[in-house]
N, C-alpha and C positions, 0 to 999 in steps of 0.2 A: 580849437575853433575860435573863430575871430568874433566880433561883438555882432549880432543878432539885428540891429539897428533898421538896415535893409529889409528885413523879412517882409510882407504883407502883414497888415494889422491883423486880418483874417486869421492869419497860421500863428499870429504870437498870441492871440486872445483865445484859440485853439488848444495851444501849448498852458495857459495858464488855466483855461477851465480843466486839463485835465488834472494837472498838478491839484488844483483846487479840488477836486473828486476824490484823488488820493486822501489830501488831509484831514479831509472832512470821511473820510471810508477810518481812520487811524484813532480817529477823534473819538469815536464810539468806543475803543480802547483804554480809553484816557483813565476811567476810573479803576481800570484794574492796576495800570502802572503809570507814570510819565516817562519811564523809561522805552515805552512802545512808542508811545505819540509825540513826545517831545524830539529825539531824533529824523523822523520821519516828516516833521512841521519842514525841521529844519534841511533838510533835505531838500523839498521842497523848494523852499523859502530859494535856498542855493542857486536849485536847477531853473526856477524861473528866471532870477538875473544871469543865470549863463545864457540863456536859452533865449529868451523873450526880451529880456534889456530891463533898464534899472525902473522904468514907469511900472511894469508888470509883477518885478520884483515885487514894489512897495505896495502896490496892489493885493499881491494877495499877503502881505504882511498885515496891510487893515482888515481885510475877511476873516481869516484866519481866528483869531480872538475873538469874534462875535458868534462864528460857527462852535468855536468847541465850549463860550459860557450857551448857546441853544443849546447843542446837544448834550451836555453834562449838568447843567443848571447845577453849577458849582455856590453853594452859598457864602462864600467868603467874598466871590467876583459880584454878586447881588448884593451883599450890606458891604460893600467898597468899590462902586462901578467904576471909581476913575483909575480903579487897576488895569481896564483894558486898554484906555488910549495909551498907557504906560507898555503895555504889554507892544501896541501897536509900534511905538514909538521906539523898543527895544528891537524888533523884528527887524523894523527898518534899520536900525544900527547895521543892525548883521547884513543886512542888502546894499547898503551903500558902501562898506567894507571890502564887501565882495566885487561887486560892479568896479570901482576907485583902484583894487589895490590887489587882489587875486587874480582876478579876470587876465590882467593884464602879465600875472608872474606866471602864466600857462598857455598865454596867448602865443600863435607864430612860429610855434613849432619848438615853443620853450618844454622841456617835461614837466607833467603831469607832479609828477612829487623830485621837489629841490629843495635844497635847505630853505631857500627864499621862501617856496611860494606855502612850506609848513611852517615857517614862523607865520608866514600872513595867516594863515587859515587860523590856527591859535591865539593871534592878534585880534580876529575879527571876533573869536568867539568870547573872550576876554572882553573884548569891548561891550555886546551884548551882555552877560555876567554882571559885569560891572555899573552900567548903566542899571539895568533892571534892581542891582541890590542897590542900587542908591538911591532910584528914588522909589522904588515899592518899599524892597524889603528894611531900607535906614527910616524912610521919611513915612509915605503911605502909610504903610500897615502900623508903626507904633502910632500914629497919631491920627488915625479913623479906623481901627480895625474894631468893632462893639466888643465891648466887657465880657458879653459872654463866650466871644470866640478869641481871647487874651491868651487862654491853656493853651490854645492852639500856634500862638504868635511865633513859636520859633522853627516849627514844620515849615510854616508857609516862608518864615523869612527865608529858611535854607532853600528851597521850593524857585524862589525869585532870585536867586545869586547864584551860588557853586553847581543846585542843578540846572540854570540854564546855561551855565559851561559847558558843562560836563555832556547835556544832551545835546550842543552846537557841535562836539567837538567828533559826537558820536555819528551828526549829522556829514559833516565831511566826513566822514571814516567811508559813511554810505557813497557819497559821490563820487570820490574816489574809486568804488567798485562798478558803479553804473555809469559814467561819466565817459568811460572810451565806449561802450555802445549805444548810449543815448546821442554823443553827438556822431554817429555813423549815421543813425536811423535820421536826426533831423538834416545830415550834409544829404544821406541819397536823398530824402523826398524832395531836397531846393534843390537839384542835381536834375530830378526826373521832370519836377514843372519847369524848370527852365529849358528842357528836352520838347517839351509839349509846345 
């Protein structure tokens, strides 16, 4: 499906409140695993820049962060709050990757899974990884994380690196499986109002 651009603001802002409902439905999860909520963010994160365009993307990439420190009141995100504009900052990575450099290795009638457009997907996720352990888990957390949450300093580092790989990567795994009927459902409804 080609970029989203055209849609009515109506049906992309539509498209991200639901997505947004999802994360925040996944979020409530969060404390039992990051392996439920962390895939499914990203998921998300994915399906909005396919769907809705790179602004909507990054949009729910800043919400996101601020919904799951409400709903989990994680106290590592409260005694180090500039972990979320990081956290935002990393989501975005993964949305501008996508939007730039995926979008385009699927677009036009290219398939769905190629060599190309799996290296990309693994690139973007690597990129997010990457970023997130550099500056939470290298720089942030060793140097504002409190004394008494120190024991904890090597959970959260891995937390902020290899699992946001790992859960990005599980995130396209997910799109990959919803992605041919999610853009069927969005091609008929812009198919039936343009009928109307």
């Amino acid at each position: 499906m080609e970029a989203k651009e055209k849609q009515p603001v109506a049906r992309q802002i539509a498209i991200t409140a639901i997505l947004l409902a999802v994360c925040i439905a996944s979020q409530f999860f969060k404390n039992l695993s990051v392996y439920i909520t962390g895939p499914i963010v990203n998921l998300c994160l994915i399906l909005a820049t396919m769907t809705a365009g790179l602004f909507w993307g990054i949009a729910l990439s800043v919400i996101t962060p601020v919904t799951a420190f409400l709903i989990t009141g994680n106290p590592m995100m409260a005694a180090v709050p500039a972990v979320i504009p990081l956290i935002m900052l990393g989501n975005a990575v993964l949305v501008v990757m996508v939007h730039y450099l995926f979008r385009p290795a699927i677009s036009g009638g290219k398939p769905l899974v190629s060599v190309r457009a799996v290296i990309i997907a693994v690139l973007s996720c690597l990129a997010k990884g990457c970023f997130m352990g550099l500056t939470i888990s290298l720089w942030l957390l060793p140097a504002f994380l409190p004394e008494k949450m120190q024991p904890k300093l090597p959970v959260f580092q891995m937390t902020f690196s290899v699992t946001q790989f790992v859960t990005a990567v599980i995130g396209f795994v997910y799109f990959h499986i919803v992605w041919m009927p999610v853009s069927k459902i969005i091609e008929g409804n812009g198919s039936s109002k343009e009928a109307d």
